[in-house]
N, C-alpha and C positions, 0 to 999 in steps of 0.2 A: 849254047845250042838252043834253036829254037823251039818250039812247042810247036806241033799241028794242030789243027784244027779250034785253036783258041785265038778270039780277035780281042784286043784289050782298045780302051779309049781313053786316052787323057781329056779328064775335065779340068778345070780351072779352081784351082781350091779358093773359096771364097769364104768369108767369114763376116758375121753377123756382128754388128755396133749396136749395142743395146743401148737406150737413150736413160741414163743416169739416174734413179731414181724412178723407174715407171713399173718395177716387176712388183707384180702383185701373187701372194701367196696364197692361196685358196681350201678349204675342204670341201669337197661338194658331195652333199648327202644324197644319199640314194634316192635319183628317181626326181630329183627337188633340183630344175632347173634354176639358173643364176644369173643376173647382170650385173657386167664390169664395165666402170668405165675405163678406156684409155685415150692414151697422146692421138688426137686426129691427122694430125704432119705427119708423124710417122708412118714410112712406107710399108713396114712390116712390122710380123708378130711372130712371137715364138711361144710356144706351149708347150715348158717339159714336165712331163707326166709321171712324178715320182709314185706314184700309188699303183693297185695289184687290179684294175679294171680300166678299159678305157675311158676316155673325155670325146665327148661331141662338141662343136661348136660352129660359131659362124659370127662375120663381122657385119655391122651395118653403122648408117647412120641414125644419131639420134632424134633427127627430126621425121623417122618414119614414123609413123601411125596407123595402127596400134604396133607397140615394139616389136619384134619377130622374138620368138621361144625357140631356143636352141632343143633338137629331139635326138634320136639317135640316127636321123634320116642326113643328119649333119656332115660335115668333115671329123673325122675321126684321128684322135691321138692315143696308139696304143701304150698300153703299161708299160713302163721305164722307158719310154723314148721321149725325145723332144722333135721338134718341128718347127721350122720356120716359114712363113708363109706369107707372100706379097699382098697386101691390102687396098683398097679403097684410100685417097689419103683425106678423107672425107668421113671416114668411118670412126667415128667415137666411141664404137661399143661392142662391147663382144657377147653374147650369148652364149652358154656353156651348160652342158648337161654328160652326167655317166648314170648310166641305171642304174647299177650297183655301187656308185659312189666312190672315189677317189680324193687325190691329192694333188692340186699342180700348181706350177708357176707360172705366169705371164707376162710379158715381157715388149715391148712396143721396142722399136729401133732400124735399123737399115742394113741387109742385106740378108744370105742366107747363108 
């Protein structure tokens, strides 16, 4: 029996290929912005954010100058989530900041 007034939408289940050896495990202290490097081929990145405060971040290239500082004016990863996110494949580097300081892992690879 149907439901009214409920529209459902099938998306396409897709899954993330993490590229073998690129996840980085992090603590980042409160407030004390951080640079990573990672895989520049790689299309995507994933951020899961085991710790009880969000993560800020943002990717760039390394040949910007001066580097960009990840603030909390960033993309945001809240506490116990992960995320995946299409990048630059140009981008070497991540910038990362939580004010309150957390825990997370990083992870460079291809899809979402």
């Amino acid at each position: 029996e149907a439901v009214t007034g409920v529209q459902t939408c099938a998306l396409p289940i897709a899954s993330f290929a993490p590229h073998q050896g690129s996840n980085q495990l992090v603590t980042l202290v409160a407030a004390t912005p951080q640079i990573l490097t990672i895989t520049a081929q790689d299309k995507s990145i994933r951020i899961a954010n085991a710790g009880a405060n969000p993560v800020h971040f943002r990717t760039y290239d390394s040949t910007i100058t001066p580097a960009p500082v990840a603030s909390s004016a960033d993309c945001p990863v809240l506490a116990g989530m992960a995320s995946t996110f299409t990048k630059a494949m140009s981008h070497d580097r991540v910038a990362i900041f939580s004010t309150a300081g957390t825990t997370v892992n990083v992870c460079t690879g291809e899809g979402w």
